[in-house]
N, C-alpha and C positions, 0 to 999 in steps of 0.2 A: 338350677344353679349353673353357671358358665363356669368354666375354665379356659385358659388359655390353651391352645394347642403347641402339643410338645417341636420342641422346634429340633430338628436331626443333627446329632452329632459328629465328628467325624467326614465333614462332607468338605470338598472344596468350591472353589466358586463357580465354578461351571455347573455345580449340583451332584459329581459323580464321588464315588466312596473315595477318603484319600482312606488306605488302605498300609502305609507306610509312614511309621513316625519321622520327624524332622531328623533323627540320629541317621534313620536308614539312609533317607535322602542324602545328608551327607557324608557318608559314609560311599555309598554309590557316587557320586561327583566324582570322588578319586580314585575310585576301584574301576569303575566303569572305563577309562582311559588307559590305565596302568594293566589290566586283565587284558584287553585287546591290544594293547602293545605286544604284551605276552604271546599271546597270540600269532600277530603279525611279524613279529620276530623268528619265530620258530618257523614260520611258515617262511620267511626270507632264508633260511637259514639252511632249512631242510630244500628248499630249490635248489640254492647256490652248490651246497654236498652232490646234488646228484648221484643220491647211490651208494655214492664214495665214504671213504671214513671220515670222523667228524674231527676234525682238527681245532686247533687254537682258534686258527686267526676264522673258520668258522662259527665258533663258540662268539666270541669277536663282535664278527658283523650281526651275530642273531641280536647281542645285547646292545649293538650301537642304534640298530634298526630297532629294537623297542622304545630306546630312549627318542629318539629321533619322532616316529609314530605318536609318543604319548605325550612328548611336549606338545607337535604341531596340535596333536587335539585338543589340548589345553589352553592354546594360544588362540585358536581358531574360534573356540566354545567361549572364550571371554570379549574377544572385541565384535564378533560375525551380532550381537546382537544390537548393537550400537551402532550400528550402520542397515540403511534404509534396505529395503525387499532387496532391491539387485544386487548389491554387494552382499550381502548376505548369500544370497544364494551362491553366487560367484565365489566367493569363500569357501563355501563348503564343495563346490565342485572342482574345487581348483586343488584343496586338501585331497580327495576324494580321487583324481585324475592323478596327482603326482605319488599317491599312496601305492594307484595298481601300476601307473607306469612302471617305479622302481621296481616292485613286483613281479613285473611280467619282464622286466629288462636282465634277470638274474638267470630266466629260462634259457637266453644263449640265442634269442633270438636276433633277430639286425635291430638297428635301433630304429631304422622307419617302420617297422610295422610294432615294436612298443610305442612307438610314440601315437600311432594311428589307432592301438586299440586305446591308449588312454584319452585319447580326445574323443574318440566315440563313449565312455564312460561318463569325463565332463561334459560333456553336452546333454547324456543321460539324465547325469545326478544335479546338473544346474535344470532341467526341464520339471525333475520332482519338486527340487527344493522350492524354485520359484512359485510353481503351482501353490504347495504347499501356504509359503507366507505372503501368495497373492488372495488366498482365500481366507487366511488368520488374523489379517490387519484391516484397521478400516483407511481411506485416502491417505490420512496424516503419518501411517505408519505406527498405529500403537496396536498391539496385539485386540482382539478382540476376544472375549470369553464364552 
């Protein structure tokens, strides 16, 4: 007697466990942006203090820089897929560049060498990205699975 073979549940299309239900996923979409804001905020924050006591207008810049952080990532994350490999990538290295600029421009250092470690970053994070979604698409620019 034949039976059909059970067919695997739980899987995505690429064949690998999806492992997180549809809630989790969305629920990460805005955590995921707003947590490393968090983050990147603090970290802007606790530079700029140096040490020193933590004041207002420190308190301030830690939450304008989260907000600032987790918009651009929001913004970035919605249109960067709608545009072909190189914009894309450019996108994300351009977020990614002006993230550690500001970053690294709070250390007191001269603005030529923030600016020269942050191009060395974009040029970094535009060499992964592109890599990245020059290997993921096929010519026409649709993802590949």
């Amino acid at each position: 007697m034949a039976h059909a073979a059970p067919t695997p549940t739980g899987y995505n299309a690429a064949g690998l466990p999806d492992v997180f239900s549809l809630r989790t996923h969305k629920i990460m979409h805005w955590a995921l942006p707003i947590g490393l804001g968090l983050v990147y905020g603090y970290w802007v924050a606790a530079i700029n203090r140096d040490g020193g006591p933590v004041t207002g207008w420190n308190v301030l810049l830690g939450f304008a820089s989260t907000a600032a952080f987790a918009l651009a990532w929001i913004a970035v994350r919605a249109v960067a897929p709608l545009m072909m490999r190189e914009l894309h990538a450019v996108l994300w290295a351009a977020f990614s560049g002006c993230a550690f600029g500001f970053l690294y421009s709070q250390t007191g250092e001269s603005i030529v060498r923030s600016v020269m470690m942050s191009l060395v970053i974009t040029a970094s994070v535009f060499a992964v990205m592109f890599y990245r979604y020059y290997t993921h698409e096929d010519a026409e620019g649709h993802r590949v699975s």
